[in-house]
Each structure stands twice: as C-alpha cells, then as structure tokens.
C-alpha positions as semicolon CSV with decimal commas, in nm:
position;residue;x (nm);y (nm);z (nm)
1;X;3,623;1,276;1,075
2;X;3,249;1,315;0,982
3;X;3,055;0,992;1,026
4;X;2,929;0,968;0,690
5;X;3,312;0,941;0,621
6;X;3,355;0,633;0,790
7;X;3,122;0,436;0,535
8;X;3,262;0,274;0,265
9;X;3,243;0,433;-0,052
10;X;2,985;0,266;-0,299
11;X;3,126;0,232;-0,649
12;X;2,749;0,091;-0,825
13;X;2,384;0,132;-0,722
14;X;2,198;-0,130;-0,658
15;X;1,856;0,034;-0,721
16;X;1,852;0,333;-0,982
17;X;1,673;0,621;-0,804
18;X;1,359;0,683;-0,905
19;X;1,116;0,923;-0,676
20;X;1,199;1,186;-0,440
21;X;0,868;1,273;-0,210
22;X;1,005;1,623;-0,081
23;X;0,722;1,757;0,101
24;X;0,726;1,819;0,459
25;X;0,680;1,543;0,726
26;X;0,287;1,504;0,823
27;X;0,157;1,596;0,509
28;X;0,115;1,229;0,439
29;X;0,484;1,112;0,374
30;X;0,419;0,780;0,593
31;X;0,145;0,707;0,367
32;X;0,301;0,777;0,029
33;X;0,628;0,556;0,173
34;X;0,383;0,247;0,200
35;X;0,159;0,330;-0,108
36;X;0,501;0,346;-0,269
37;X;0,625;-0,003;-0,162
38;X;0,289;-0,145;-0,221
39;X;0,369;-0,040;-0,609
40;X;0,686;-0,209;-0,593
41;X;0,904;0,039;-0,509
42;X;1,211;0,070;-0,214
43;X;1,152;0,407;-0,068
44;X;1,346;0,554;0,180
45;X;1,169;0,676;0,504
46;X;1,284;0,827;0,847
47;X;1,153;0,460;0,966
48;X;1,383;0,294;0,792
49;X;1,681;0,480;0,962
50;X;1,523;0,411;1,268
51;X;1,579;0,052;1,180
52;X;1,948;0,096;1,242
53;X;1,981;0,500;1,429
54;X;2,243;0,446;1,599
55;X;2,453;0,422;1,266
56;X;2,200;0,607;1,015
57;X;2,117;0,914;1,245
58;X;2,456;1,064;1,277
59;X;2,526;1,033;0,899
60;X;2,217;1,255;0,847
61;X;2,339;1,500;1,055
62;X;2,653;1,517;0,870
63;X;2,445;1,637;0,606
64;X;2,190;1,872;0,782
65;X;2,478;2,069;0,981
66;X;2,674;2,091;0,629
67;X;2,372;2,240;0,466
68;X;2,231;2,506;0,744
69;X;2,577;2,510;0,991
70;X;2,848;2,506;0,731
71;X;2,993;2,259;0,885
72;X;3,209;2,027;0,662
73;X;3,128;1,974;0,289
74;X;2,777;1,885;0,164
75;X;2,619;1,622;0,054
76;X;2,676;1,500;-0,283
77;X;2,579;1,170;-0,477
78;X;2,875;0,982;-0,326
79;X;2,755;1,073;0,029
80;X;2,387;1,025;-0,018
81;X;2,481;0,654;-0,224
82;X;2,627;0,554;0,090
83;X;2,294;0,540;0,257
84;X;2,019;0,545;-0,025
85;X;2,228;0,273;-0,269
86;X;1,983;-0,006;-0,216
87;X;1,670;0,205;-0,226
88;X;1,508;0,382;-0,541
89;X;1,267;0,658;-0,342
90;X;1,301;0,882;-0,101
91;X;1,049;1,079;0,145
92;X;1,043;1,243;0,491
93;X;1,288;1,451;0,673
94;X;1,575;1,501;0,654
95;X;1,579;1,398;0,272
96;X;1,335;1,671;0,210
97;X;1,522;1,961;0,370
98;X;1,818;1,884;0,109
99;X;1,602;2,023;-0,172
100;X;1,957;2,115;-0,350
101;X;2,155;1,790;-0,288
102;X;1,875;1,598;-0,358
103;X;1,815;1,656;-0,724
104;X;2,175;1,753;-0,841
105;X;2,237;1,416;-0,684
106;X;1,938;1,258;-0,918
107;X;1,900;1,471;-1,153
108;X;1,626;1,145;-1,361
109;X;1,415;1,120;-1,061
110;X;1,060;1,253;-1,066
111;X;0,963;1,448;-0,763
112;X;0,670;1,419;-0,590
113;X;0,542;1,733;-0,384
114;X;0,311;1,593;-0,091
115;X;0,108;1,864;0,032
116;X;-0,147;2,026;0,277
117;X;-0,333;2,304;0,380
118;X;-0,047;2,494;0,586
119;X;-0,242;2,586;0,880
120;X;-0,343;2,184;0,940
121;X;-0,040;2,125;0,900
122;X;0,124;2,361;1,169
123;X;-0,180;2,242;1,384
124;X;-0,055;1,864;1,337
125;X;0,298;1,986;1,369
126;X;0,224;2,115;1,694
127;X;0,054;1,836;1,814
128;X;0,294;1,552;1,709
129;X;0,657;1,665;1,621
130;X;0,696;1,962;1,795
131;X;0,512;1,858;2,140
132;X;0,717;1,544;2,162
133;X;1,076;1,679;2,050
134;X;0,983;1,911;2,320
135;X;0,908;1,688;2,589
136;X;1,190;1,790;2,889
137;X;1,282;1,420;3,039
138;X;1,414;1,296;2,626
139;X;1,769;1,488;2,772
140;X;1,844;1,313;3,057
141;X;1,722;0,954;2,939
142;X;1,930;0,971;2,597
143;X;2,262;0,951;2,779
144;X;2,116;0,581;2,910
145;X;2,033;0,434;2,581
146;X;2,312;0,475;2,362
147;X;2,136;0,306;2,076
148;X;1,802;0,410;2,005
149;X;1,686;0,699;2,212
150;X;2,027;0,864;2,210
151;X;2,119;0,905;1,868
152;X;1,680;1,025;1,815
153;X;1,682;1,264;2,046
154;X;2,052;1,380;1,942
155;X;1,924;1,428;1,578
156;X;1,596;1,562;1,640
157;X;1,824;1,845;1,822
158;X;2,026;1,865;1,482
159;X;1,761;1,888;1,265
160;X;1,441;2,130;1,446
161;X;1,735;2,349;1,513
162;X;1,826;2,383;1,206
163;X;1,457;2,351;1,024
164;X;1,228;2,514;1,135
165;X;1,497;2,687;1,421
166;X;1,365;2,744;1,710
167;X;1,138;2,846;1,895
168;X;0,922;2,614;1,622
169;X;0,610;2,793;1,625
170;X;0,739;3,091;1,556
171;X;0,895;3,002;1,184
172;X;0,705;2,649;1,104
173;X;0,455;2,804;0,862
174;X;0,653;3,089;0,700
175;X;0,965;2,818;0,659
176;X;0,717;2,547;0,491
177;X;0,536;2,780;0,252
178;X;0,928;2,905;0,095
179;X;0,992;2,531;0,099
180;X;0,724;2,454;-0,152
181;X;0,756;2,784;-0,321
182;X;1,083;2,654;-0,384
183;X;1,011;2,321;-0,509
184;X;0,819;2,466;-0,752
185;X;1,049;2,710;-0,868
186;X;1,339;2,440;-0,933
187;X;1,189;2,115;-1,072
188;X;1,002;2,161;-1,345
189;X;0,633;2,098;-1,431
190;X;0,686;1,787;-1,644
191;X;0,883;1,650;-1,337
192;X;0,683;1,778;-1,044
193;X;0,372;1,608;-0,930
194;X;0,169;1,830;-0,631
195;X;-0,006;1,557;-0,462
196;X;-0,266;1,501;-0,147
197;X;-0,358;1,158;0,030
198;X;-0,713;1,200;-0,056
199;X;-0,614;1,198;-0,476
200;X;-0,543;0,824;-0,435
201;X;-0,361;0,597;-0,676
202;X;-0,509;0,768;-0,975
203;X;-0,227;1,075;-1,007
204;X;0,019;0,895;-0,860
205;X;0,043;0,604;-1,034
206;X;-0,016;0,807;-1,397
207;X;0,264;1,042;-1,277
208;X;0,504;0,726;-1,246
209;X;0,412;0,550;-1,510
210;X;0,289;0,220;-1,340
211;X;-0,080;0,080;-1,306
212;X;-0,330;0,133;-1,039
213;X;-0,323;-0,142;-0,776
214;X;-0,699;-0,217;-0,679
215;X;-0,722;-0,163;-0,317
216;X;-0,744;0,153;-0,172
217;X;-0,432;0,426;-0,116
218;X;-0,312;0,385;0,252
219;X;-0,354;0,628;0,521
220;X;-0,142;0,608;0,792
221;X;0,039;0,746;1,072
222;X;-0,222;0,964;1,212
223;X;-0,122;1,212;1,532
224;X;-0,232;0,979;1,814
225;X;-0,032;0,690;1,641
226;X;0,281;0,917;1,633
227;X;0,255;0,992;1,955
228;X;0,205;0,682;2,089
229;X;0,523;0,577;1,901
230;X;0,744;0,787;2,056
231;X;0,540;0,689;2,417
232;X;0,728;0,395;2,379
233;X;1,027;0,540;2,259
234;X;1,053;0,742;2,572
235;X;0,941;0,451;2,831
236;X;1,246;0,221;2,645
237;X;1,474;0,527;2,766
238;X;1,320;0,507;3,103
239;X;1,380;0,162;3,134
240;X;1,741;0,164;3,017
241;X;1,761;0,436;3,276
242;X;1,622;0,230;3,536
243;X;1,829;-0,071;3,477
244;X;2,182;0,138;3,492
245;X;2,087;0,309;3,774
246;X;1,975;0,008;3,969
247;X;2,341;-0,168;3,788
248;X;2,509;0,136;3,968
249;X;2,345;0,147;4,288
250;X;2,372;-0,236;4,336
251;X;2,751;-0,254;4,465
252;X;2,700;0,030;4,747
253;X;2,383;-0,165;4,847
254;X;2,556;-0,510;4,869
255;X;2,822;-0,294;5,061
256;X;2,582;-0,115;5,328
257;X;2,412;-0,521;5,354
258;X;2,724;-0,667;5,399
259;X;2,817;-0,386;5,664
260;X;2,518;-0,424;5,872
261;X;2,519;-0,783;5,837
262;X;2,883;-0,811;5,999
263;X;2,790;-0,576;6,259
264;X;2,474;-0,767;6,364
C-alpha cells in the first residue's frame, strides 16, 4: 500500500486553494512562499514538509514515481487534499513538477510562473541543489536518522532522478525551459502571471487581487544560506551516526573492560 494511502481521506477543505507558484526551485520560490504569507495567505512550501518529513516526504514520492515511474495511480484532488487541505498556495518542488495534477486538481487557482534567466539558474542549481544532493557521505548517514535525514535524502533520490534525471547537468536547462514552455501553453493568459523577485509587490499583489503591503518584497534563501542549511542537515546525520555507533560499540567495550579487569 502506497503511503499516501494510509492518510485519511479528507471529505471538506479547510482553506479553498487559491495560488499555485509552479516555477522551478531557486528562481525565488522561498521568497514568494513568505511574500505570500506576509499577504495573508497559507502557502505550501518544501519547508513546510520538512516540518514533519518523515510522514510528508514519502507521500510526495507516491506522487512523483506515479507521474515519471508509472508506478501506482496519480495524483488527483483526493490525494493532493490529504496534504494541501489546510493550506490555500502552493510553490516549490515537488508541487511544481505535477504541472498536470496540479491544475485539474484546482482548476480556480491562479498560477503564478516564478522565473529566471535559465543560465543563472543552472549556475545556482549547480551550486546549491545539485552539489549538495550530490554530496557522497548523505548515503551512509540516512540509514542512522530515520526521521529527518533519511526520508530527505530518500526523496531527493526520488525526485532528481526523476526531474531533471541524472546526470543533472546534463538535462537541467533543456528540462526547465519545456517546463515553462509548458506552463504557458496550458494555463491561460488571464490566469498566468510570469513573475521575478525584483517586480516586487506591485504585479503580484494586482494579479491576486489584494493590496500592496508597505514594506519591501522579501528576498530570501540565497545559495550560501541553502547550503548552510543542509550543513546542518548533514552534521545532525553525523551525530545520530555517532551516537548509534558509540550505543553499539558500548556492550563489547564494557565486555573487553570487564575481561581485563577479571584477569588483572
């Protein structure tokens, strides 16, 4: 039985959805989550499943391997209503690689298109996702920390292997320039707002129907603060690690004491 199974079905929303950002993480997605929530909004961000990943993570790759694996069915409104119920936007990965499922699911919402030059963006790609999904040691700490870095590392497997596939470089830019090709292709103009960090509140808010808030549009989660992030993400795994293996190691060293201590 899939995971996403396993939840209890929801039978009313408790927030209508409203947004869906479906641009590409780093092109200002961690930004637009907090401008959105400063405008009174509940968006849904990967940081909120990383709230709770040990239950959240699996259920998204439910729907990632039923999308590019063809494994089990995919994601409809029932699924996605299990997770998204209480929240009324969505942005980030893995909500933006389910283009499809996304807007048959909520069909009212307006879709937002965050964007960037391409080539920055594989440059901050490279630099932040990539480089630490990458990073050799995540495979043999996950198995330690069967709560946080376990189910990340697990998904981040699940979903770069299915978007962009790997080896990453060698698809990232062609597979993000069909991605908004396609966006624009399937939502249509009066629903579809293209939108950069640096146009501020001003589009945004107009776009959504809500007033300008009078302090200046966030901008956050630059590269060195995702990387840092995920620092600590991997020294919590190496931690866990070291605790178990010390827990393990413990009885044979009372053991060998005790031995030597008899002998003496």
């Amino acid at each position: 039985m899939r995971a996403i199974d396993r939840e209890p079905k929801v039978n009313k929303r408790e927030k209508e959805m409203k947004v869906l950002v479906l641009g590409m993480s780093r092109t200002g997605t961690y930004s637009i989550y907090t401008a959105l929530q400063q405008l009174g909004y509940h968006p849904y961000h990967m940081a909120e499943a990383m709230k709770d990943p040990k239950r959240q993570l699996p259920l998204w790759e439910d729907a990632v391997n039923a999308k590019y694996r063809g494994i089990g069915k995919r994601f409809g409104r029932t699924e996605f209503d299990k997770i998204l119920s209480n929240f009324d936007a969505i942005a980030d990965m893995p909500c933006a690689l389910l283009i499809d499922e996304m807007i048959a699911a909520y069909p009212n919402a307006k879709v937002v298109l965050t964007n960037r030059d391409v080539d920055k963006w594989l440059v901050s790609m490279q630099s932040t996702v990539f480089n630490v999904a990458t990073w050799p040691t995540w495979r043999y700490l996950a198995p330690f920390d069967s709560t946080m870095v376990g189910p990340w590392w697990h998904f981040c497997e699940c979903l770069l292997g299915a978007w962009p596939g790997k080896p990453y470089n060698a698809t990232a830019r062609q597979k993000y320039l069909e991605h908004y090709a396609y966006i624009r292709k399937v939502v249509p103009k009066e629903k579809l707002l293209e939108f950069k960090s640096q146009d501020g509140f001003g589009p945004l808010c107009a776009f959504l129907g809500v007033e300008v808030p009078p302090f200046e549009y966030p901008n956050i989660n630059d590269s060195n603060s995702f990387v840092w992030n995920h620092t600590l993400l991997w020294f919590r795994g190496l931690f866990f690690a070291f605790i178990k293996i010390l827990g393990a190691c413990a009885p044979l060293a009372a053991l060998v004491f005790a031995y030597y201590y008899i002998k003496r």
